[in-house]
C-alpha positions in Angstrom: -205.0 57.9 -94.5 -207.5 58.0 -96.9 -210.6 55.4 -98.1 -213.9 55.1 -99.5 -216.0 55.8 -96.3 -219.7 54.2 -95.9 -221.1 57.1 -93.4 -224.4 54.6 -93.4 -225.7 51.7 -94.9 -227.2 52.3 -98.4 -226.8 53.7 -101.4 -223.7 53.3 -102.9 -223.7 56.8 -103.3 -223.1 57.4 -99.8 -220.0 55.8 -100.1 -217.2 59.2 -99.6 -213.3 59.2 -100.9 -212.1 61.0 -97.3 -209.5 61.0 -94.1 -210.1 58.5 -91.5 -207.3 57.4 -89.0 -204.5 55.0 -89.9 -205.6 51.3 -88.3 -203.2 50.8 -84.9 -201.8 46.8 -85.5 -202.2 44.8 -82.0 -200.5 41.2 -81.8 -200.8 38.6 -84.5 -202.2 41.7 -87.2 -200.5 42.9 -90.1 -200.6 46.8 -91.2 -200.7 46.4 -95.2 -200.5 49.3 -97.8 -203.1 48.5 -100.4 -202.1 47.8 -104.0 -205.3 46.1 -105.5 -208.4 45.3 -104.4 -211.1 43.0 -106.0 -214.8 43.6 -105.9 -217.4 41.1 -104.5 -220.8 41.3 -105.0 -220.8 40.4 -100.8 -219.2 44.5 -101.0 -222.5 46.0 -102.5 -225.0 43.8 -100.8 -223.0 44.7 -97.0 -222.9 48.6 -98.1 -226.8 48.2 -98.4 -227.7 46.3 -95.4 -224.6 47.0 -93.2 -223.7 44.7 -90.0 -224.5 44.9 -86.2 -220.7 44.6 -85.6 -219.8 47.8 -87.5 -218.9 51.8 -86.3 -219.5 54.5 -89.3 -217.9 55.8 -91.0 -216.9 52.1 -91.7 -214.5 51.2 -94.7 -216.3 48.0 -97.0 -213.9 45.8 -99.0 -213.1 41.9 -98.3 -210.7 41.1 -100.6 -207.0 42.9 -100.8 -203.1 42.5 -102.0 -200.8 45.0 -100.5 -197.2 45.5 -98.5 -196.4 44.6 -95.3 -195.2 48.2 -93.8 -195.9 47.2 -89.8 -197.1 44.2 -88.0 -197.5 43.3 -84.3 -196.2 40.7 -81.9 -195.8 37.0 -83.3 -197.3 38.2 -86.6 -194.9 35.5 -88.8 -194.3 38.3 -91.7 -191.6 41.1 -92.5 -192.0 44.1 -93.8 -191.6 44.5 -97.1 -193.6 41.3 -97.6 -195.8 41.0 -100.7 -199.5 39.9 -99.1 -203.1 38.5 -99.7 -205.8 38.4 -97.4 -209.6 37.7 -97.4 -210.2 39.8 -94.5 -212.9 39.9 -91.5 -215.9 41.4 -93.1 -216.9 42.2 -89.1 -213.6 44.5 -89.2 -212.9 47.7 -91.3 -212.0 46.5 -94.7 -209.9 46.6 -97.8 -210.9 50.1 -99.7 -208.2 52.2 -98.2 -204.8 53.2 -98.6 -203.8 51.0 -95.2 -205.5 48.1 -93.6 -204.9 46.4 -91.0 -205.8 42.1 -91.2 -205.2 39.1 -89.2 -201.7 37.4 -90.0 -203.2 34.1 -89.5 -205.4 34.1 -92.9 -202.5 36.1 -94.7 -200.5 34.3 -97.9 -197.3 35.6 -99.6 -197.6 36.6 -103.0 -194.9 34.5 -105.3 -192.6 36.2 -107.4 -194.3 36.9 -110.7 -197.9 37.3 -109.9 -199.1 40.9 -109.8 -201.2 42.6 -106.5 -204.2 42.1 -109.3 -203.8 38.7 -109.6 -203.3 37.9 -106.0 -206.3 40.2 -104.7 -208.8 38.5 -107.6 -208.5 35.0 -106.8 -209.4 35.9 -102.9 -213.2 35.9 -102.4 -214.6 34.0 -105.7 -211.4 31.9 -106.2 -211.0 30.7 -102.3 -215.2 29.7 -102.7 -214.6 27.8 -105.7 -211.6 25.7 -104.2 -213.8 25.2 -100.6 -216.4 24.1 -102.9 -214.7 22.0 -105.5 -211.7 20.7 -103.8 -212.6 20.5 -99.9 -216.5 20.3 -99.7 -217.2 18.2 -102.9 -216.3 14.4 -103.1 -215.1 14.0 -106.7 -213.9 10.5 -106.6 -215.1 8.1 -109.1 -217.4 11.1 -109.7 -217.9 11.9 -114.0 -220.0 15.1 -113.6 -220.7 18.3 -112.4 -222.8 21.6 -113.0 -221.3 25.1 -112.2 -224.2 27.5 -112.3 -223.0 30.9 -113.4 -220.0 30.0 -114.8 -219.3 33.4 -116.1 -218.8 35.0 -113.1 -216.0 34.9 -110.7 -217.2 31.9 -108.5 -218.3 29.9 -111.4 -215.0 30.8 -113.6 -212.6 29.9 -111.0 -214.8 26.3 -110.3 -215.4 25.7 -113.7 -211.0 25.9 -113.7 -210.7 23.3 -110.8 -213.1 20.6 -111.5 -211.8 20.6 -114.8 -207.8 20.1 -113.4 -210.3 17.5 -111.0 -211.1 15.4 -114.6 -214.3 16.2 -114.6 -216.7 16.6 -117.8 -218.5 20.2 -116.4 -221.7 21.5 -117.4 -222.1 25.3 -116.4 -225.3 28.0 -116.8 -224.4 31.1 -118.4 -226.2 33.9 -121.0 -225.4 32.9 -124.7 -223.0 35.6 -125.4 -220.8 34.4 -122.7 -220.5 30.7 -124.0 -217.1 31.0 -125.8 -216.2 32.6 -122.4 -217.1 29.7 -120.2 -215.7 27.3 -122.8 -212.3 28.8 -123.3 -212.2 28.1 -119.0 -212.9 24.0 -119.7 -216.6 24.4 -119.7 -217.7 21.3 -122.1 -221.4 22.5 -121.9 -222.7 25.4 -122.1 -226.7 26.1 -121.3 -228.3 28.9 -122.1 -230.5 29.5 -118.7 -232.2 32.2 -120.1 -233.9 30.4 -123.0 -233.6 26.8 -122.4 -235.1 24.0 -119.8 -232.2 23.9 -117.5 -233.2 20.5 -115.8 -234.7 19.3 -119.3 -231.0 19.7 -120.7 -229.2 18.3 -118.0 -231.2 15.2 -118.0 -231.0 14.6 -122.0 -227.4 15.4 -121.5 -227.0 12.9 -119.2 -229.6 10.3 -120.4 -232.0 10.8 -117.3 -229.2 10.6 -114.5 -228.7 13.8 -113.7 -224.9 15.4 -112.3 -223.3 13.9 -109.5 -222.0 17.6 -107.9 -223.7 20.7 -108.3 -222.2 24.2 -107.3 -225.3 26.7 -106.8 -224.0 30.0 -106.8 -227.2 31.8 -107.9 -229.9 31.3 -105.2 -232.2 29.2 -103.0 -234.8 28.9 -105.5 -232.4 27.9 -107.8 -230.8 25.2 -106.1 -234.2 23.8 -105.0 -234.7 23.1 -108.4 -231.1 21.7 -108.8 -232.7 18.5 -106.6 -234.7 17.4 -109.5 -231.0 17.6 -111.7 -228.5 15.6 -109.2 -228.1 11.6 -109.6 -228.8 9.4 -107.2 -226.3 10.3 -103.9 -225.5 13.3 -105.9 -223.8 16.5 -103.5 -225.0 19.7 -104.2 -222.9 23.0 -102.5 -224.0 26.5 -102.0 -223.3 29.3 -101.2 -226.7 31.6 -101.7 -229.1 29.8 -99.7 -230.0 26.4 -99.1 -232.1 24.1 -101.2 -235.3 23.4 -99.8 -235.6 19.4 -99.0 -239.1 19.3 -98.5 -239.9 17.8 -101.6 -237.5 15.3 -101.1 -238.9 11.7 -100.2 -236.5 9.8 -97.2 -234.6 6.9 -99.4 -235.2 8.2 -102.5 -232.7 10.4 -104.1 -229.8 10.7 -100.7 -228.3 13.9 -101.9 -225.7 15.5 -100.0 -225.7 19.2 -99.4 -223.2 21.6 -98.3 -223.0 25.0 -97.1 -219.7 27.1 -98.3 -219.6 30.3 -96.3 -215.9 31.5 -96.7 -216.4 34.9 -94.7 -217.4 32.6 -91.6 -213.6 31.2 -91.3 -213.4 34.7 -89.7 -216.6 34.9 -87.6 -216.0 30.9 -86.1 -212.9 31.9 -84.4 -211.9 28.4 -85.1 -207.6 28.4 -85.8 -207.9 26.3 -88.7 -210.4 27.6 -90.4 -208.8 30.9 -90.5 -205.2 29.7 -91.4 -207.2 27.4 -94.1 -207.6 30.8 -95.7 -204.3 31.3 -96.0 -203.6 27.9 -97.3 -206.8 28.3 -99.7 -204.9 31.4 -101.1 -201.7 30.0 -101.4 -202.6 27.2 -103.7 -204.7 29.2 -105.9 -201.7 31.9 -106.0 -199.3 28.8 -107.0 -201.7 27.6 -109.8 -201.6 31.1 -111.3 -197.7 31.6 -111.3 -197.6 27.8 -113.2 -200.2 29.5 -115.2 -203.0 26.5 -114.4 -205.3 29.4 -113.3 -207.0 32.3 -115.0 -207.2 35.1 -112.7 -210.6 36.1 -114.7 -209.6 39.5 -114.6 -211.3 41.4 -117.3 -210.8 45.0 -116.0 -208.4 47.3 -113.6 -210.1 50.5 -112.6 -208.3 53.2 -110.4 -209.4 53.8 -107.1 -211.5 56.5 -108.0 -213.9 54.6 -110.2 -214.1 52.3 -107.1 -217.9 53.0 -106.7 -218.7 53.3 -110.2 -217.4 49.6 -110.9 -219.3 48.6 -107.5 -222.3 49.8 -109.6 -221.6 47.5 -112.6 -221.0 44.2 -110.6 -224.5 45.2 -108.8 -225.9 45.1 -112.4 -225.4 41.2 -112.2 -223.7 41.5 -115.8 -220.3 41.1 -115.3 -218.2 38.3 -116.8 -214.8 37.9 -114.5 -213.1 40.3 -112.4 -212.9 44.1 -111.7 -210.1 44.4 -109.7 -209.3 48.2 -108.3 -205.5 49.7 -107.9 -204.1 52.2 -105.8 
């Protein structure tokens, strides 16, 4: 078969359209023919810094839709079956023409959404649901604050917490404020030339949110502990907050990690079939048309690296989602 090859970790420019050996399926894996793949900003930063667990040339990609065409023992599919997976980023992944995934974390694609749909609501969709809906306690809760809400994370979560009832606030550059706002965004704050905390405490009259979703950085949501009410719960997923500051009795935050990719790595049964449930549901929400898939462009699988390139310029609003 053929994929985009990483012969080391680095540039993307090392990153080679060549032949490499079809993946062999073993019990409980799925062969898949690739149709569409989305790109992660976790695809850049691992073709950089590589993994321990890796052989070169190793094939990046988390995040894929496909066909069924061969699967081992006790697998629970069929060939022929329409598939999404946020695979093992450990494992060889989803830029090729084949790939071979772990059943368990697998969901059918329903009837009338696309392989581009299904493969863009993997990585940033199935973050924002752990985050919103499974981490985050939203009852009797009025607030929250998406950070980033342009991006693919902070889209799909500003989309949930909004089905959740809540009034969200999100962080995003001013020519991307319609965008947030046509998702349900009721707030939009320019982070680039306002106060963040300063607006989020007139907004709220001193209070501050009761959830946070930090999807920008540890500094970042260190500062988000002088923004969240009192027994406020702040989640990440780009480094903790640091607590330091924090007096004991004072403010009782709660803080959660979300670390989707680590399903995979804790060998633990139902975190990896809570993959495929995560999928599922989003998948549902976008053939009843609750759900934006965010995708704002389809390259071929040529331009694979080239659109790796533009999400690494950190200026991308939604989706690039690759076909092959």
């Amino acid at each position: 078969m053929k994929a985009w090859l990483l012969n080391e970790p680095g540039s993307l420019d090392g990153m080679t359209w060549g032949e490499i050996e079809t993946p062999v399926v073993h019990s409980g894996e799925l062969l898949v023919a690739v149709k569409a793949v989305a790109l992660n900003p976790v695809d850049y930063k691992v073709a950089q810094n590589g993994n321990p667990a890796w052989e070169y040339p190793h094939i990046v990609g988390v995040d894929l839709a496909g066909e069924v065409v061969s699967l081992g023992e006790g697998a629970g599919f069929s060939v022929g079956d329409r598939v999404a997976i946020h695979t093992n980023l450990s494992r060889k992944g989803a830029f090729a023409e084949y790939a071979a995934v772990d059943a368990r974390a697998a969901a059918l694609i329903p009837e009338d959404v696309s392989y581009e749909e299904a493969s863009g609501i993997l990585c940033a969709g199935m973050t924002a649901y752990e985050a919103v809906v499974q981490k985050l306690n939203t009852t009797q809760k009025e607030t929250i604050l998406v950070h980033a809400g342009a991006g693919g994370v902070g889209g799909f979560a500003i989309q949930l917490a909004k089905q959740l009832g809540l009034k969200v606030y999100t962080t995003a550059s001013k020519e991307n404020h319609e965008w947030v706002k046509s998702l349900g965004a009721d707030i939009a704050i320019d982070y680039k030339e306002e106060d963040v905390t300063a607006r989020i405490l007139e907004e709220t009259a001193g209070r501050g949110m009761d959830l946070i979703l930090n999807t920008v950085g540890r500094d970042v949501a260190t500062a988000d502990l002088e923004r969240l009410a009192f027994s406020g719960q702040l989640a990440f997923i780009a480094g903790p907050p640091d607590t330091s500051g924090v007096k004991p009795f004072s403010l009782s935050p709660s803080i959660h990690e979300v670390a989707l990719g680590a399903a995979h790595a804790s060998k633990d049964e139902r975190a990896i079939r809570n993959l495929s449930f995560m999928a599922s549901e989003l998948m549902e929400m976008i053939k009843d048309k609750k759900l934006n898939p965010l995708i704002t462009e389809v390259l071929p699988h040529t331009e694979l690296v080239e659109g790796l390139k533009k999400l690494q310029s950190r200026h991308v609003r939604g989706k690039i989602i690759v076909t092959f």
